[in-house]
Backbone as CSV, one residue per row, in Angstrom:
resi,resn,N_x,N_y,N_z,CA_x,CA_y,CA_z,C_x,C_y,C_z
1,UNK,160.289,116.968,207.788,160.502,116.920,209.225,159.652,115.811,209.826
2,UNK,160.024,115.140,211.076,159.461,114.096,211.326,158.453,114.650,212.401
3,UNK,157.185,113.982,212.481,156.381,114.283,213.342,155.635,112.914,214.031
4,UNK,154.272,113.720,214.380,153.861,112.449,215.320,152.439,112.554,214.540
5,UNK,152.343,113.515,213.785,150.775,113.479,212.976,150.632,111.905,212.473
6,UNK,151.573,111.643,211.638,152.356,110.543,210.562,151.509,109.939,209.575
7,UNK,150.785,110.866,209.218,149.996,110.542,208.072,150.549,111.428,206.427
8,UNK,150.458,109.938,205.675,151.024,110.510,204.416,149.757,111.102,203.743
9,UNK,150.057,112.153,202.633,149.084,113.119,202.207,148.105,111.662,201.229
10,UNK,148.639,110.534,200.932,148.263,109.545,200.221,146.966,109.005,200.838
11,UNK,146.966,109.040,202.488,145.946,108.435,203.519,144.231,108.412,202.514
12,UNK,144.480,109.630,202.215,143.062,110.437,201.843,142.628,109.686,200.343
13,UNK,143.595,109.354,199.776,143.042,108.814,198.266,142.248,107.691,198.351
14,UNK,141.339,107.753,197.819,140.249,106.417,197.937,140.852,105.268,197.418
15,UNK,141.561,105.404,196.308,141.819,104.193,195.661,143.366,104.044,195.403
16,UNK,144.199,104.146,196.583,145.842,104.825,196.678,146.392,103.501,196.240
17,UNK,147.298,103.161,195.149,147.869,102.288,194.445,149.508,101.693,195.646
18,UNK,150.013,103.093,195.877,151.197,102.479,196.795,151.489,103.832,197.778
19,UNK,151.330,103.144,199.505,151.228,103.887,200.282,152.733,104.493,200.921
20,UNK,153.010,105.802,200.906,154.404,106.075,200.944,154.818,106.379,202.500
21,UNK,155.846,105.611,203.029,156.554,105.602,204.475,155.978,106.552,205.113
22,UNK,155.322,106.707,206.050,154.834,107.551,206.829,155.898,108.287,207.180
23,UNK,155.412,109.895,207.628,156.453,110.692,208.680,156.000,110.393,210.542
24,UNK,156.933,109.630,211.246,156.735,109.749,212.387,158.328,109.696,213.064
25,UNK,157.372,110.111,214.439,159.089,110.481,215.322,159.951,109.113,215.464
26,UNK,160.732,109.472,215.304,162.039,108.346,215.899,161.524,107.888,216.955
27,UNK,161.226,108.089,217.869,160.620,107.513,219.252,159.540,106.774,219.152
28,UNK,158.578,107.458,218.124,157.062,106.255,217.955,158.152,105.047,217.118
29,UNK,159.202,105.624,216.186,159.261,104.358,215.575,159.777,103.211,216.108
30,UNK,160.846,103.615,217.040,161.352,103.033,217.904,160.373,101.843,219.103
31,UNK,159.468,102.783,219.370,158.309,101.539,220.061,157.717,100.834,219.334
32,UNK,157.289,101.327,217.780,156.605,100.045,216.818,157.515,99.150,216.726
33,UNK,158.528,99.105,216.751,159.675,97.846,216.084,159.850,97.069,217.688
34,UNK,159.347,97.871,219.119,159.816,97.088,220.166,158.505,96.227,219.730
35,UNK,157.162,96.829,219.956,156.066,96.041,220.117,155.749,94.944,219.393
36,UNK,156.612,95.272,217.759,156.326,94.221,217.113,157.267,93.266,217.732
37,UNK,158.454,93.894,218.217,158.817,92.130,218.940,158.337,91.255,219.630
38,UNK,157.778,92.203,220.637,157.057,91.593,221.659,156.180,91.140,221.118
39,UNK,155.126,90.958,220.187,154.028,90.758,219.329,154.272,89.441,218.765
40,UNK,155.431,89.641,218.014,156.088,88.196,217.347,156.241,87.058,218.439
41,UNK,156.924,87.519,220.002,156.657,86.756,220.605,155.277,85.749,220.992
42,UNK,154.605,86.700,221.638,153.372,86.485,222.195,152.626,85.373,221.090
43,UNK,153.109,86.058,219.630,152.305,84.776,218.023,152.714,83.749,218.446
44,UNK,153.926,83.562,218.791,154.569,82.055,218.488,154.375,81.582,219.336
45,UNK,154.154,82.145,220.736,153.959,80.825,221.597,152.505,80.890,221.981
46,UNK,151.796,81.365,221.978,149.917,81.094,221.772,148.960,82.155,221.227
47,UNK,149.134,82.773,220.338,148.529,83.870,219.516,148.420,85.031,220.582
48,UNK,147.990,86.502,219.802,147.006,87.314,220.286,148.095,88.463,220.315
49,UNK,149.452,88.005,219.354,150.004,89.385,219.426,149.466,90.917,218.815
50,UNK,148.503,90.658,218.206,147.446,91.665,217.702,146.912,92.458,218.821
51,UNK,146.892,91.530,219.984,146.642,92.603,220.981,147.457,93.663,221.146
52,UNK,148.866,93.445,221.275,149.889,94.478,221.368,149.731,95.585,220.028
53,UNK,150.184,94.854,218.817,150.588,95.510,217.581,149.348,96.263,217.380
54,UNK,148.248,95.973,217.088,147.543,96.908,216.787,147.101,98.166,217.485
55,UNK,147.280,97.766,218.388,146.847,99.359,219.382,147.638,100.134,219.387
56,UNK,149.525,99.751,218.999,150.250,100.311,218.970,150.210,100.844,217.282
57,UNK,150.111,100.419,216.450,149.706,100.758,215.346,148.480,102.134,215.587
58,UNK,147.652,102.378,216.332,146.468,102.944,216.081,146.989,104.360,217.085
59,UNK,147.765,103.916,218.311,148.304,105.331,218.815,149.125,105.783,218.028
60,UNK,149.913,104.986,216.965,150.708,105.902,216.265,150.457,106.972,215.211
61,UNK,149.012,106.103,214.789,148.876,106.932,213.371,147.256,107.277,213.528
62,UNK,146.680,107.942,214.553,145.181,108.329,215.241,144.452,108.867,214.301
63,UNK,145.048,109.281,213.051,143.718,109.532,211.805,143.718,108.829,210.577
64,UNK,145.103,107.640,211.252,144.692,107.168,209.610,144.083,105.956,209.100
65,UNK,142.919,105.897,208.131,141.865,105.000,208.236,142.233,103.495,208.324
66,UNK,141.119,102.704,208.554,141.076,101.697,209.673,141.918,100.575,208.232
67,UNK,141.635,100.547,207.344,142.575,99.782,206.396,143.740,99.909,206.461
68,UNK,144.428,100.913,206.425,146.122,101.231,206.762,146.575,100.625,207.756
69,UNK,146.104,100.838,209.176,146.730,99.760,210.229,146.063,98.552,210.171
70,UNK,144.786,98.354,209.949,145.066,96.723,209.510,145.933,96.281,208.622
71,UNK,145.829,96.544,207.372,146.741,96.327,206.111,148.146,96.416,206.396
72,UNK,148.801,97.245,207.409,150.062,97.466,207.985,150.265,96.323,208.887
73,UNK,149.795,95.977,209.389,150.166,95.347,210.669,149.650,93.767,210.064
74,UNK,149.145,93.479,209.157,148.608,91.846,208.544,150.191,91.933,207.698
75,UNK,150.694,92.920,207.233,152.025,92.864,206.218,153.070,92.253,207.330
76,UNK,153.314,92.944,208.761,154.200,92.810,209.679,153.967,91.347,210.385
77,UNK,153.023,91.193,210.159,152.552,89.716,211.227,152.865,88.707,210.716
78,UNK,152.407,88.664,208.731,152.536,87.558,208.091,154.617,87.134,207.886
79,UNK,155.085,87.941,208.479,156.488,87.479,208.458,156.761,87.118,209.646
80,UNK,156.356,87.414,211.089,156.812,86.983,212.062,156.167,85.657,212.448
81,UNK,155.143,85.252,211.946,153.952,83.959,211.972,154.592,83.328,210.720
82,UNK,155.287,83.235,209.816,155.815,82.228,209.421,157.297,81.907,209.637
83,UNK,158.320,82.604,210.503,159.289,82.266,210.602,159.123,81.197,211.905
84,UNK,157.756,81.599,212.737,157.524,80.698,213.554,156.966,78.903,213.089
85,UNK,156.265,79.637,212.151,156.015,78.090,211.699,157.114,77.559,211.078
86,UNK,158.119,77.888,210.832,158.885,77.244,210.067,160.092,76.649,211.005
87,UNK,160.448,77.919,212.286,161.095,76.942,213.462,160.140,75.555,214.035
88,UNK,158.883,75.854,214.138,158.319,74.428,214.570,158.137,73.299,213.760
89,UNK,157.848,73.918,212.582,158.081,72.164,211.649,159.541,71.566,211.874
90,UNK,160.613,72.418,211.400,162.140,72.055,211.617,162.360,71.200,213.505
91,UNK,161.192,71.301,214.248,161.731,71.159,215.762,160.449,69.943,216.493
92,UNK,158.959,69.779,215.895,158.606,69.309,216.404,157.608,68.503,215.454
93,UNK,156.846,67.214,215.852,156.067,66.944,214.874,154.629,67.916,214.374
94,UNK,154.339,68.452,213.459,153.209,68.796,212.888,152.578,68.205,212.122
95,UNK,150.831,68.389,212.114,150.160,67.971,211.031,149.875,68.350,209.679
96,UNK,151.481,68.744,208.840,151.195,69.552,208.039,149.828,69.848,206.925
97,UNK,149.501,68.332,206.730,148.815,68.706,205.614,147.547,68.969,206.221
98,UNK,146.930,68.851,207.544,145.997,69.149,208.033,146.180,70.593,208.326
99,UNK,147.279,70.741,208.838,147.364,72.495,209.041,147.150,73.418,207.195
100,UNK,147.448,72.747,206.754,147.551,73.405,205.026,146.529,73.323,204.768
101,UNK,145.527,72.640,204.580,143.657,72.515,204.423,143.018,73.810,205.340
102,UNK,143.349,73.215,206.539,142.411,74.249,207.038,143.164,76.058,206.903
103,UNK,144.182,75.843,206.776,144.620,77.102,206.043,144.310,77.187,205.054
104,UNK,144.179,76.940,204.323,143.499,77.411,202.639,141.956,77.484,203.332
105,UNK,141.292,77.090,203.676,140.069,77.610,204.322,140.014,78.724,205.071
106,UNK,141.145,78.876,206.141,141.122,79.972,206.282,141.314,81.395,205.237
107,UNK,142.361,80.867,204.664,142.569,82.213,203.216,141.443,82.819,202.807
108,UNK,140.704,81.415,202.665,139.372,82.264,201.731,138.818,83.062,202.652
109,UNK,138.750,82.560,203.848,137.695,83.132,204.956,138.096,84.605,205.375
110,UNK,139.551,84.719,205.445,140.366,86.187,205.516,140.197,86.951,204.538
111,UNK,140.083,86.667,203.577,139.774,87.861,203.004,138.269,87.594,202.358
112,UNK,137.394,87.266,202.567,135.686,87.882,202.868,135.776,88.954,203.972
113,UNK,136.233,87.950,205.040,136.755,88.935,206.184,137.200,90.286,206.047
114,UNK,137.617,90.485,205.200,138.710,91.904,204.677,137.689,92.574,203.930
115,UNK,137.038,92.033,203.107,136.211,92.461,202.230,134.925,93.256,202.983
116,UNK,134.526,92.844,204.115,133.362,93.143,204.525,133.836,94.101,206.227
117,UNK,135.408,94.489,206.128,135.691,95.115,207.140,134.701,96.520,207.558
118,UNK,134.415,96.753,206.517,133.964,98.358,207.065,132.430,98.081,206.591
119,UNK,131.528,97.412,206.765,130.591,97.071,207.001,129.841,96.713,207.754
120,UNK,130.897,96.259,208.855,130.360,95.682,209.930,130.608,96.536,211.522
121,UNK,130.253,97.322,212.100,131.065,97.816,213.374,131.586,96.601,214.401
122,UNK,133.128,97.287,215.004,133.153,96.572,215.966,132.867,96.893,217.188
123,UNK,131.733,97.614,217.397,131.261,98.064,218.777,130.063,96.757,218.811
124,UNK,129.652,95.925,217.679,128.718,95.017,217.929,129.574,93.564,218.168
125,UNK,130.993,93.491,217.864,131.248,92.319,217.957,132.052,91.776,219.154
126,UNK,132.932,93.337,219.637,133.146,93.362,221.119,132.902,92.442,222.221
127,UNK,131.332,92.702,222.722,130.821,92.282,223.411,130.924,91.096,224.051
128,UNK,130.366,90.484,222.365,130.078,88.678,222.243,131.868,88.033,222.220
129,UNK,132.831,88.737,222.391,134.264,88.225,221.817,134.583,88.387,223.624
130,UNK,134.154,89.379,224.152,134.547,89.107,225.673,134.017,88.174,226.326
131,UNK,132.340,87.804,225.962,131.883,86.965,226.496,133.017,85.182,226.325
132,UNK,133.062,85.504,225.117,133.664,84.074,224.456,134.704,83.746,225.343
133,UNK,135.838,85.275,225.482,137.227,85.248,226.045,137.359,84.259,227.309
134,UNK,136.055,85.154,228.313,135.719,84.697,229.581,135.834,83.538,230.208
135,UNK,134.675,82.882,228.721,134.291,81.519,229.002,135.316,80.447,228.476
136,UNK,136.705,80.929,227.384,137.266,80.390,227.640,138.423,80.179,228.769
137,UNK,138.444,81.675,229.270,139.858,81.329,230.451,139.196,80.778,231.460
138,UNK,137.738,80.553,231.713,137.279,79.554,232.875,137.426,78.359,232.153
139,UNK,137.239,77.817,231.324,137.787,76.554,230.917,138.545,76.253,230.962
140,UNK,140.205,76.892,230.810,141.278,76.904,230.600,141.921,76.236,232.666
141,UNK,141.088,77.238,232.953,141.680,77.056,234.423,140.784,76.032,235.083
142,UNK,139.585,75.626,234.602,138.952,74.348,235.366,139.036,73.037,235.102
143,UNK,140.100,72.999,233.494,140.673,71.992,233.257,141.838,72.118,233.066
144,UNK,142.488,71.556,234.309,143.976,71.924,233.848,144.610,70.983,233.172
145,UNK,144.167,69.569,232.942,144.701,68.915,231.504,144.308,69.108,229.867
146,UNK,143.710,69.987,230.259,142.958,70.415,228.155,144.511,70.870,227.941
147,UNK,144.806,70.280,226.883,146.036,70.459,225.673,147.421,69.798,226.582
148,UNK,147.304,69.406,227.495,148.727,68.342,228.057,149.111,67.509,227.268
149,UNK,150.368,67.269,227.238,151.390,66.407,225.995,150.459,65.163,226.437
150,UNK,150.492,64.317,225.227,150.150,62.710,225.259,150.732,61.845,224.903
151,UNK,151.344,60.554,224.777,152.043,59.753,224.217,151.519,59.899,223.083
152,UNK,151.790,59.481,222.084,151.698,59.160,220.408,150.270,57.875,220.642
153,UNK,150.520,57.073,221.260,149.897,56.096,221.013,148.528,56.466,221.983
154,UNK,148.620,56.963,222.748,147.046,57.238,223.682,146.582,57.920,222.877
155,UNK,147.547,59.284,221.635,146.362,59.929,220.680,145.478,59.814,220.011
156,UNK,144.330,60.526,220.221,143.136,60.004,219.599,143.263,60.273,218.247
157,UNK,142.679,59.541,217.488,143.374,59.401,215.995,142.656,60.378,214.998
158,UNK,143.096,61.056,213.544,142.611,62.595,213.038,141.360,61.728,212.179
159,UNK,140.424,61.668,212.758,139.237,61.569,211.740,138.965,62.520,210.710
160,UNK,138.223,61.387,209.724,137.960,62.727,208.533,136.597,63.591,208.817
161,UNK,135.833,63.140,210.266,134.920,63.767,210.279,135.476,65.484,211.402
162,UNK,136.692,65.228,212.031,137.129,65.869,212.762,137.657,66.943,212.314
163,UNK,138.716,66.266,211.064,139.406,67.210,210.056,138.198,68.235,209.300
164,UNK,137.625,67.691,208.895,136.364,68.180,208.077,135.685,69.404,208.691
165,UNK,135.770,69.455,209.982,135.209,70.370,211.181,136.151,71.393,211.150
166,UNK,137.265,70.985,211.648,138.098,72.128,211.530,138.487,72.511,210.220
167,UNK,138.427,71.993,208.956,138.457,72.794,207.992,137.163,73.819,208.131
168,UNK,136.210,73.806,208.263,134.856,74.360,207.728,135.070,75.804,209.109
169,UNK,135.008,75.050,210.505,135.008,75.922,211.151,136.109,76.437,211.957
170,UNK,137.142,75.853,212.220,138.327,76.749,212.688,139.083,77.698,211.296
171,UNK,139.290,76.863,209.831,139.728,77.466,208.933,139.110,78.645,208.805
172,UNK,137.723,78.072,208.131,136.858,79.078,207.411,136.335,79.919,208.526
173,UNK,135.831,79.794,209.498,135.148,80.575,210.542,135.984,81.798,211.304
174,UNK,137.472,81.268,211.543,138.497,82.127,212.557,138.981,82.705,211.152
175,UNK,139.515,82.417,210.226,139.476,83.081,209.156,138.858,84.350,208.614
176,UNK,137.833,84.377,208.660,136.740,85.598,208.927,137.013,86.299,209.699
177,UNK,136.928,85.827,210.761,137.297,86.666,211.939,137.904,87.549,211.961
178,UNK,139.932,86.629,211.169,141.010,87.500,211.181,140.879,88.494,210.342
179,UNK,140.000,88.488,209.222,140.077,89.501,208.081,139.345,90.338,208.672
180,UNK,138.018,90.065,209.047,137.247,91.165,209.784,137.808,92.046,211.065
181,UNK,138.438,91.177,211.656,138.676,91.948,213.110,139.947,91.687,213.577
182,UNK,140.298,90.536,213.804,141.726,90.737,213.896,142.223,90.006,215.472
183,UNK,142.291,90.737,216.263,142.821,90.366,217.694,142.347,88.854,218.546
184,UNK,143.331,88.605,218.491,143.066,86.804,219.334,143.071,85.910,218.637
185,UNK,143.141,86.017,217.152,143.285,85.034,216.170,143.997,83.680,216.361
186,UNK,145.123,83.954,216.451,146.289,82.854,216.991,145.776,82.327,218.097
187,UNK,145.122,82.703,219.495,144.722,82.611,220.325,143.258,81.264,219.866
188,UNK,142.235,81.661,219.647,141.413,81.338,219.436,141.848,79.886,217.996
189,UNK,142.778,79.902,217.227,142.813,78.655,216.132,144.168,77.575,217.186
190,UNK,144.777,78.704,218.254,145.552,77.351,219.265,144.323,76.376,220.257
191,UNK,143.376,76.989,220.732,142.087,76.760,221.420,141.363,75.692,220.669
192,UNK,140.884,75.921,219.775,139.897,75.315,218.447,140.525,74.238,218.000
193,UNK,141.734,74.273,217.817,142.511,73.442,216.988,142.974,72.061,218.420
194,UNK,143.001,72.608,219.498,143.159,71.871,220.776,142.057,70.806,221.091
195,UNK,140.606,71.603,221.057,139.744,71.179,221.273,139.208,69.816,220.113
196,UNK,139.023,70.620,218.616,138.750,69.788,217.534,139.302,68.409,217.021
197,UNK,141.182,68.945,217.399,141.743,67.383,216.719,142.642,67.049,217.819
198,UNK,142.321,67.474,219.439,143.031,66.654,220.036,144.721,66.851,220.127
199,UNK,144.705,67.912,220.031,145.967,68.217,219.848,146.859,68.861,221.114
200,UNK,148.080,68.327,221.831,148.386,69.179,222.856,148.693,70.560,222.682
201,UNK,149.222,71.597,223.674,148.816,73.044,222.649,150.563,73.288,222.590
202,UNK,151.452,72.623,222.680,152.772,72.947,221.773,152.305,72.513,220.155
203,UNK,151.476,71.235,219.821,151.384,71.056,218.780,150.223,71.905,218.279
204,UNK,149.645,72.332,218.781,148.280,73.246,218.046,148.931,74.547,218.236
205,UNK,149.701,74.983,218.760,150.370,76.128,218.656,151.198,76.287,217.232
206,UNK,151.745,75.100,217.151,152.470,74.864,215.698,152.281,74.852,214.536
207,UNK,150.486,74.569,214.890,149.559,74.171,213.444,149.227,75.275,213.287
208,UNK,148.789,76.219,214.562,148.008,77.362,214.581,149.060,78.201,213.663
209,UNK,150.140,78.084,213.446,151.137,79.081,212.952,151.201,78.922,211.541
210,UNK,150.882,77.789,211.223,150.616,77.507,209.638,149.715,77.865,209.290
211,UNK,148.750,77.905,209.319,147.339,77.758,209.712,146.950,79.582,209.399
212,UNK,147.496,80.369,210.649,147.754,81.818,210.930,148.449,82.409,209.833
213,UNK,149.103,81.983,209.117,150.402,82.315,208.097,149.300,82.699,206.978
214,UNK,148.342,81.309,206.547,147.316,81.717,205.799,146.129,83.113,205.905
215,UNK,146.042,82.707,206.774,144.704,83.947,206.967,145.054,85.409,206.804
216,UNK,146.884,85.504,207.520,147.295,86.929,207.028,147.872,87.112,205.777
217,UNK,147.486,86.119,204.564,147.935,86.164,203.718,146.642,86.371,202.935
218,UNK,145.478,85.686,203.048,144.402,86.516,202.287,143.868,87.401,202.713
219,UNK,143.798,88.100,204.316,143.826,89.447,204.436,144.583,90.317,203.397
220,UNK,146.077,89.829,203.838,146.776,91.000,203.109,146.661,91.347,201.643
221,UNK,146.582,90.283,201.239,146.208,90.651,199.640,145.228,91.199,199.498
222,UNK,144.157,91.487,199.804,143.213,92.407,199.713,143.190,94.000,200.030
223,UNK,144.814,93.699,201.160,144.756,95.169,201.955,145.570,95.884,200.430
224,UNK,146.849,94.879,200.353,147.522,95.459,198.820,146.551,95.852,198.150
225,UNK,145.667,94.830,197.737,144.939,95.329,196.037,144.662,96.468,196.317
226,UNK,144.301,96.990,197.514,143.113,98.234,197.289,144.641,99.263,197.901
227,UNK,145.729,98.871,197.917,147.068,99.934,197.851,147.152,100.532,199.593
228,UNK,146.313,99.749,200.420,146.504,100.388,202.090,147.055,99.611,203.093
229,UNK,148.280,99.442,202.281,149.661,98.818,203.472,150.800,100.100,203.302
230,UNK,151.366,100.112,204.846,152.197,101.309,204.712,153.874,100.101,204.388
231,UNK,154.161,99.668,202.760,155.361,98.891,203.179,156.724,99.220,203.740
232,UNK,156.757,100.201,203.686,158.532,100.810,204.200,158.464,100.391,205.616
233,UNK,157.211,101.027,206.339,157.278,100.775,208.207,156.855,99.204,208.048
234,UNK,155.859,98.534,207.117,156.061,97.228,207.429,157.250,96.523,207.648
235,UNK,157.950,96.711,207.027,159.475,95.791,206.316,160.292,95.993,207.556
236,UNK,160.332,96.983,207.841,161.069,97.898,209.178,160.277,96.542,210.469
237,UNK,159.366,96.730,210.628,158.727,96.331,211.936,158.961,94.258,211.942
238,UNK,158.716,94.043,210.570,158.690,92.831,210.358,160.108,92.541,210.477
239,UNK,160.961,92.504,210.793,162.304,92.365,210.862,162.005,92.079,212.563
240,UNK,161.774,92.884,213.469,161.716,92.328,214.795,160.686,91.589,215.119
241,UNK,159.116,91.755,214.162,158.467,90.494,214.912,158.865,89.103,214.033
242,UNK,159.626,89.229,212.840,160.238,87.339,212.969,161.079,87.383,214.060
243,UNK,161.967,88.271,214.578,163.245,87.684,215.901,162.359,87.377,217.219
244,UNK,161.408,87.820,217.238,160.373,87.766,218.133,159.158,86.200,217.860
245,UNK,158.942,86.019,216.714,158.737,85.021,216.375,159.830,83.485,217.048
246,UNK,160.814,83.655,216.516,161.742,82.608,216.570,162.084,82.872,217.620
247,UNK,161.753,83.322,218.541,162.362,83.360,219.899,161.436,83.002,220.940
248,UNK,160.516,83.188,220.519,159.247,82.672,221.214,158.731,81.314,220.707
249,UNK,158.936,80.770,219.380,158.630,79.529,219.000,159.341,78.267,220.048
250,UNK,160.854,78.895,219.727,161.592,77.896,220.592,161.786,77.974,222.312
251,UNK,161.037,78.966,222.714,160.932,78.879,224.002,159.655,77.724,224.418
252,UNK,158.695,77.824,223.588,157.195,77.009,223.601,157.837,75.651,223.480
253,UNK,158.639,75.495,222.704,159.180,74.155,222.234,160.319,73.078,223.477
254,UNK,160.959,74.130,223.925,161.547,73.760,225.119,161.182,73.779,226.419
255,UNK,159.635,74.757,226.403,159.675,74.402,228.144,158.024,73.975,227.716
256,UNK,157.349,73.541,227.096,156.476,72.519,226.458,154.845,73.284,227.513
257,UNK,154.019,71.880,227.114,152.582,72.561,227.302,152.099,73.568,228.366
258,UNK,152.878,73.206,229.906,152.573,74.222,230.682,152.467,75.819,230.774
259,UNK,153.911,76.129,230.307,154.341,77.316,229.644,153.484,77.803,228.556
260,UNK,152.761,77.260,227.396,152.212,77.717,226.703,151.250,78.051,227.290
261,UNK,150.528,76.810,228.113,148.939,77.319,229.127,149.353,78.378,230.202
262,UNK,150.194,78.889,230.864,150.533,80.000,231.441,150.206,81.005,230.717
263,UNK,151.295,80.942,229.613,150.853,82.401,229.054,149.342,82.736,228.161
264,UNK,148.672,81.848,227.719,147.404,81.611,227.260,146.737,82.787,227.908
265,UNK,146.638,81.807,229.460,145.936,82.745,230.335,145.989,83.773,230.743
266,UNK,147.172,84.477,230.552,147.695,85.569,230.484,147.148,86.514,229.349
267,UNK,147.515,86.036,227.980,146.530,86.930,227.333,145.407,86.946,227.043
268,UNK,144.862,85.826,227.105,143.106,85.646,227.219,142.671,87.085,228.312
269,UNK,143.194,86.840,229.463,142.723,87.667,230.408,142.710,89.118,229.850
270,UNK,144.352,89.643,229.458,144.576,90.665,229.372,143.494,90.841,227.717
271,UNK,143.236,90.140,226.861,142.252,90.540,226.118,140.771,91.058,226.673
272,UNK,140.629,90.433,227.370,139.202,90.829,228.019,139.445,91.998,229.001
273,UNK,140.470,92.330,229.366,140.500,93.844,230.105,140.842,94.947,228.795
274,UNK,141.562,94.682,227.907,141.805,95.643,226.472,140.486,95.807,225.760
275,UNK,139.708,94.806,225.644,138.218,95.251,224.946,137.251,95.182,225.598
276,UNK,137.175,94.919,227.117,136.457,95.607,227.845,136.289,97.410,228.280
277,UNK,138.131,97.491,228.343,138.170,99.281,228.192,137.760,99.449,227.127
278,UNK,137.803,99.232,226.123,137.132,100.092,224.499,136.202,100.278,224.459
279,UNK,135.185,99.009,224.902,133.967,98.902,225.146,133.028,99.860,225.899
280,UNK,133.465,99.702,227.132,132.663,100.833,228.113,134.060,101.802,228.997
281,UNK,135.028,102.073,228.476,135.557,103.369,229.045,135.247,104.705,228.437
């Protein structure tokens, strides 16, 4: 019978090899597959669909440990974050092989990240991630040309000391992040990646998606090895955040940098009111 408990008797095994379809209501399931759309959206055109998916992940399944909905929701993401990258290479110029470096930096960095999840609380990292949020949506709004399209030729050109930076610290650093914690990821490597190589944010949105593709890919392998991905509801959910993906890629692509900095600010903000309630409600 279907319920809303939706924990499989498997939850409990320390070392569970393959996690079996949860029991939940038609109705929760029905909102995981909306949110992941909406989620897929929100990835493709400036990160932070983690804001949505995971919370919706965590009302659904309220006892089951913190690896399962990460591990669930890094399975669902890593398909809707690469159907996006793959509409933007097909649609706009990218830096692939710069996005592929600092993704393999990120990989590694995602899963240390993963590795050291339950070691670390996130009641300590909270804090300092709102502060960050803050200080970037006042940036965001006191410069309103940071990430505006540029001609080709006014671009400032990819140094190897630049590249080198964002390998070490947007790869490897936001990388961590994603394995450890998760929310704003996309957000924070469209930002970084803006700032570091000069990039307008349709094109750092693009990189960020390659880039993003990695990090939930050495998360996830870690969430597999240790057997705490739920795949049946993944497979299920990942089906609407790629349509959500590709639907949001090519909206970024057609109505170009403004639109992306609209909605930026939009979830920057709404991040800092979501982990501000966690924080002190």
């Amino acid at each position: 019978m279907l319920n809303d408990q939706a924990i499989d008797g498997r939850a409990n095994d320390p070392v569970p090899r393959l996690a079996a379809m949860p029991d939940i209501a038609l109705t929760t399931l029905v909102l995981l597959c909306l949110a992941a759309l909406v989620a897929g959206w929100i990835d493709a055109v400036v990160g932070g669909g983690g804001l949505l998916l995971l919370p919706a992940l965590l009302i659904a399944f309220p006892t089951a440990p913190n690896g399962y909905v990460l591990g669930t929701n890094k399975a669902v993401a890593i398909v809707g974050t690469t159907g996006a990258a793959v509409t933007y290479a097909r649609r706009t110029k990218v830096p692939v092989w710069t996005a592929v470096r600092v993704g393999l930096a990120a990989l590694v960095g995602s899963s240390f990240g993963a590795l050291f999840v339950t070691m670390i609380s996130r009641e300590v990292l909270r804090p300092l991630i709102i502060v960050v949020l803050v200080a970037v949506a006042a940036f965001v709004i006191l410069r309103p040309s940071f990430g505006a399209k540029v001609a080709d030729e006014d671009r400032a050109p990819l140094t190897r000391a630049r590249i080198l930076t964002a390998i070490v610290l947007v790869g490897g650093g936001i990388g961590f992040y994603d394995g450890l914690f998760g929310p704003g990821t996309g957000t924070f490597l469209v930002l970084a990646l803006t700032a570091v190589l000069h990039l307008d944010l349709v094109t750092a949105s693009a990189t960020a998606k390659i880039v993003n593709v990695c990090t939930n890919a050495g998360a996830l392998v870690t969430f597999a090895l240790t057997g705490t991905v739920y795949w049946q509801l993944a497979a299920l959910m990942a089906l609407f955040n790629l349509t959500g993906g590709m639907i949001g890629a090519r909206m970024a692509l057609s109505k170009g940098s403004g639109f992306v900095r609209g909605v930026l600010l939009v979830v920057v903000l709404s991040m800092v009111a979501k982990l501000g309630w966690d924080q002190w409600a």
